[in-house]
C-alpha positions in Angstrom: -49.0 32.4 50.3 -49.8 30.6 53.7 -52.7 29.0 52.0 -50.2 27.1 49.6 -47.4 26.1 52.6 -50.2 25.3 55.3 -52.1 23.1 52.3 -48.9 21.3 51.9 -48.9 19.6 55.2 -53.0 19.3 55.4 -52.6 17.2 52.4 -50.3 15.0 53.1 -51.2 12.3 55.3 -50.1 8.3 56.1 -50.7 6.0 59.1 -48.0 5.2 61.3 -47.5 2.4 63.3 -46.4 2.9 67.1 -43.6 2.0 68.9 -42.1 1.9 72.6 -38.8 2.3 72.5 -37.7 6.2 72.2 -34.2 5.7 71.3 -35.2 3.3 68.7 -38.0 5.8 67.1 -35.7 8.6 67.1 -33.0 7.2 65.0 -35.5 6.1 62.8 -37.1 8.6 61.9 -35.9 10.8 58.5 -35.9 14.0 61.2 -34.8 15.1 64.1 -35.0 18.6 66.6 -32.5 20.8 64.9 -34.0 20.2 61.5 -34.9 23.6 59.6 -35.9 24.2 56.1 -36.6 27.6 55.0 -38.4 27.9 51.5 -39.3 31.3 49.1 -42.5 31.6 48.0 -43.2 33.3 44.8 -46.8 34.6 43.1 -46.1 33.9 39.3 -42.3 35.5 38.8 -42.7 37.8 42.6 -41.1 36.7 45.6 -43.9 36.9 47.8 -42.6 35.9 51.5 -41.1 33.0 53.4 -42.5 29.8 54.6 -40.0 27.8 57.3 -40.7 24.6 58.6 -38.5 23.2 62.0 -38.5 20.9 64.4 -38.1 22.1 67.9 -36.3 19.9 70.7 -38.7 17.2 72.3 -41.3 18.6 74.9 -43.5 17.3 77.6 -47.1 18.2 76.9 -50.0 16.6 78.9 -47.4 15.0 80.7 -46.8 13.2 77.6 -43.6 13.4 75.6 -43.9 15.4 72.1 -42.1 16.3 69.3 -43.0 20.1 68.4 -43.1 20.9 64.8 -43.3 24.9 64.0 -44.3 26.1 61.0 -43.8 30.2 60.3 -44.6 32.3 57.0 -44.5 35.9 56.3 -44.7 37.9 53.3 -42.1 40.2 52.0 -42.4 44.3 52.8 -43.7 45.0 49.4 -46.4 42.0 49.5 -47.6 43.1 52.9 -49.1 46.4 51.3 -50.9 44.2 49.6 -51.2 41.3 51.6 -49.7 40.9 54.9 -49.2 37.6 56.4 -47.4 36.7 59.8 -48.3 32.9 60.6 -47.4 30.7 63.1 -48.4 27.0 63.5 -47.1 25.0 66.4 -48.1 21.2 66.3 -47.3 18.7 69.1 -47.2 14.6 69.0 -46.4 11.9 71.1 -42.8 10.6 70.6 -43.9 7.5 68.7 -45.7 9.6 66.0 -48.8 7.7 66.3 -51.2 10.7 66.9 -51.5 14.6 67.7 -51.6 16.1 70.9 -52.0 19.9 70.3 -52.6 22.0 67.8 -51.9 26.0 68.1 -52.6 28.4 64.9 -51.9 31.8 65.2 -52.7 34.3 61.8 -51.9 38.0 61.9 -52.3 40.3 59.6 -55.7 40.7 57.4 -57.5 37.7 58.7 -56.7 37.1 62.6 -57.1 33.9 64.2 -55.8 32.2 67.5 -56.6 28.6 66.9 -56.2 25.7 69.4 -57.2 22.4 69.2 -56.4 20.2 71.5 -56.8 16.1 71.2 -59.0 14.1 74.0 -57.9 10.3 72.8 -59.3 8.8 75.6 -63.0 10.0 74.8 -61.6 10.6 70.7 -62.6 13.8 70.4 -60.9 17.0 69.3 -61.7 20.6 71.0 -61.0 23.7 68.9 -61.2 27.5 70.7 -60.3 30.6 68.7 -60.0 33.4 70.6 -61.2 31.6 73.5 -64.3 31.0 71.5 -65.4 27.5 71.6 -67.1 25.3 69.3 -68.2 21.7 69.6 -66.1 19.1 70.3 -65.8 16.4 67.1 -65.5 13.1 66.9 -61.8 12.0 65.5 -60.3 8.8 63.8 -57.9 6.6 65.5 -54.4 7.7 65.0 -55.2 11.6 63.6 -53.2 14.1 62.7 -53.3 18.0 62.5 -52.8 19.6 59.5 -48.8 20.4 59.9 -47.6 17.6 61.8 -49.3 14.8 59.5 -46.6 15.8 56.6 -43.9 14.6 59.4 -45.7 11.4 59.3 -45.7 11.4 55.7 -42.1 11.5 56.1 -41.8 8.2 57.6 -43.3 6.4 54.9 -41.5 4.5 52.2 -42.4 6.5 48.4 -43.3 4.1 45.4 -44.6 5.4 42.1 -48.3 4.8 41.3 -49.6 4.6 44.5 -51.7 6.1 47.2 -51.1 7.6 51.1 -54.4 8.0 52.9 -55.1 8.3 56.9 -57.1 11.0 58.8 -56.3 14.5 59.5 -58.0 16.9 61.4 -57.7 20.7 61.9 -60.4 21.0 64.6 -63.6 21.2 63.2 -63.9 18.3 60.8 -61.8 15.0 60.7 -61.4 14.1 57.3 -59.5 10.7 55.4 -56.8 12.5 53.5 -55.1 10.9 50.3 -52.0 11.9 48.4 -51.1 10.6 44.8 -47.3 9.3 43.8 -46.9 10.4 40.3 -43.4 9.7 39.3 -39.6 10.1 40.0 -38.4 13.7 38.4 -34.7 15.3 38.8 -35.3 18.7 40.5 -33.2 21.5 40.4 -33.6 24.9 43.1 -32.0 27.3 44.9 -30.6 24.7 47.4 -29.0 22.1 44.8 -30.4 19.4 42.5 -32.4 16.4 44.0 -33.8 13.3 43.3 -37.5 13.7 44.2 -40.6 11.7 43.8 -43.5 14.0 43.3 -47.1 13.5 44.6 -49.9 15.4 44.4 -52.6 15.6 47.5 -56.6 16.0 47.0 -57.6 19.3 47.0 -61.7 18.7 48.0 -61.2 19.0 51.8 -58.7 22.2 51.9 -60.0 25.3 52.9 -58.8 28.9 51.9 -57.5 29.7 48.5 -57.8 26.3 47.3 -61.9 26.4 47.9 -62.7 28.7 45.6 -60.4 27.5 42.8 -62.2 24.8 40.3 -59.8 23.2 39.1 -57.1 23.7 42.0 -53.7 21.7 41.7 -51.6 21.4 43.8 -48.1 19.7 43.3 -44.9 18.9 46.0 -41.5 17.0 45.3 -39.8 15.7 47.7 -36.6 14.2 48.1 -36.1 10.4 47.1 -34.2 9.2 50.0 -34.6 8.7 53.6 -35.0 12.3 54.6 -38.4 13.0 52.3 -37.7 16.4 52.5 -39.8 19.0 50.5 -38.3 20.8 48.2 -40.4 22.4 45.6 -44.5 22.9 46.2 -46.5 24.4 43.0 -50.0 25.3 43.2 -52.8 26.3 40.9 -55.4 28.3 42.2 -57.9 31.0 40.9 -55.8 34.2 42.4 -52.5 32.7 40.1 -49.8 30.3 40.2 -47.2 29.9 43.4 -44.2 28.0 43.7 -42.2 27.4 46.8 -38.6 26.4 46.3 -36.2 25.5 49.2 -33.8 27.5 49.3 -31.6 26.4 52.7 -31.0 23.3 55.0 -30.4 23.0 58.5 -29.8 19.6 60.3 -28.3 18.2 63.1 -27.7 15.1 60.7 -25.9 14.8 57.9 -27.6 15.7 54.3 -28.3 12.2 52.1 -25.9 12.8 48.9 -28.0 9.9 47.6 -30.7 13.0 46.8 -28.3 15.3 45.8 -27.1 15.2 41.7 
C-alpha cells in the first residue's frame, strides 16, 4: 500500500520557477498549511489502510524558510497480520518551491528504514544516511525535488491534455528526470463527491518497490481540474494485484473550488 501512495508523489514531477516575494507565492499557490487529505487504500475489493497527505505550518530549516509536507500510511488491523505498514515521510522546501531542503523517511513494520537526505545546493549534491548509515553523496539537478514534495510542485502547474510534465527528482541515491503523461479530462466520482479531474499517468521505469518487479506496471492518478490539483483517485497495476486509493475527506484552511465539484 505505501508503495502505491509514495509512487504517487515520486512520479509526478514539474519545474517551477522562483520567486521573492512570500506573500505573493503563498497566495498563489493551489495549497496552503492546514491543507489535509486523507485517502483509503483498497487491494482489489479489501480496504487495506490509510494514506494522508498534509501540509504543516511554514518552518525554518537551515535557517531557511520551508514548507513541510507530511505524508503518513498505515494499514488496517486485519492487513497488518499480513502486512503491517506504519510510514511517515516528512519533506521540506524553500518557500518559493524551487527546490528540496530535507528529506526524512521513516518505515516501520516488516521492512524498517530511517532515511534522511539532506540537500547541499551550494556544492549540488544530496546526502542520504539510514540508520546513521551513510552512503555517497550524489550529484543532483538544478531545482530537484524529493519524492513527496515534487507532487506539491506538480500542483502548481497548469494541466492540458496530451502533454508531458518532466523535471528531476531525487530520493537520495539516484537523481533521475521524471515525466508524467496527461491523458484526458474524466468526471470522477468517490467517497468525497464528484470531480472534474484530468488524469495523467507517471513512468514507472525509475520507481522502486512494488512497481520493480511488475512488467507491465501502471500506474494511474486523477486529479482535480481546477486550481487546487488535488488527488483524488490513484489506481495501480502491479504483479501482487490491483490498488485504488480514493479520497475520502478534505481539510483546508481555504475554501473548496465548486468549479471541480459536479
Amino acid at each position: 500500500m505505501q508503495s502505491i501512495i509514495l509512487g504517487m508523489a515520486i512520479a509526478f514531477v514539474v519545474t517551477i520557477a522562483s520567486a521573492t516575494d512570500t506573500e505573493a507565492i503563498e497566495k498563489a499557490l493551489p495549497f496552503s498549511p492546514g491543507e489535509r487529505l486523507t485517502f483509503q487504500v483498497k487491494w482489489g475489493f479489501i480496504p487495506a489502510g490509510e494514506g494522508i497527505l498534509e501540509v504543516l505550518p511554514i518552518e525554518t530549516v537551515n535557517r531557511i524558510k520551508a514548507y513541510h509536507f507530511l505524508m503518513t500510511t498505515k494499514t488496517y488491523p486485519f492487513i497488518d497480520l499480513f502486512y503491517k505498514v506504519r510510514d511517515t515521510i516528512d519533506s521540506y522546501t524553500d518557500i518559493g518551491m524551487t527546490h528540496s531542503i530535507l528529506y526524512k523517511n521513516r518505515k516501520q513494520g516488516k521492512y524498517e528504514k530511517d532515511i534522511v537526505v539532506t540537500f547541499d545546493w551550494e556544492k549540488s549534491k544530496a546526502h542520504y544516511t539510514n540508520f546513521g548509515k551513510k552512503r555517497k553523496p550524489i550529484p543532483i539537478k538544478p531545482g530537484s525535488f524529493d519524492p513527496l514534495s515534487v507532487f506539491y510542485a506538480f500542483r502548481f502547474h497548469d494541466l492540458r491534455e496530451n502533454t508531458e510534465i518532466h523535471a528531476p527528482v531525487t530520493d537520495g541515491k539516484k537523481c533521475v528526470m521524471g515525466r508524467a503523461k496527461i491523458i484526458r479530462r474524466e468526471t470522477v466520482k468517490v467517497a468525497s463527491g464528484t470531480y472534474e479531474t484530468f488524469l495523467a499517468e507517471p513512468e514507472l521505469q525509475h520507481i522502486s518497490g512494488v512497481f520493480e518487479k511488475s512488467k507491465h506496471a501502471k500506474l494511474q492518478i486523477w486529479v482535480t481540474a481546477d486550481n487546487y490539483r488535488m488527488p483524488v483517485k490513484i489506481k495501480s497495476k502491479v504483479y501482487v494485484g490491483s490498488f485504488i486509493a480514493e479520497l475520502i475527506s478534505i481539510e483546508k484552511t481555504g475554501p473548496i473550488s465548486e468549479s471541480s465539484k459536479r
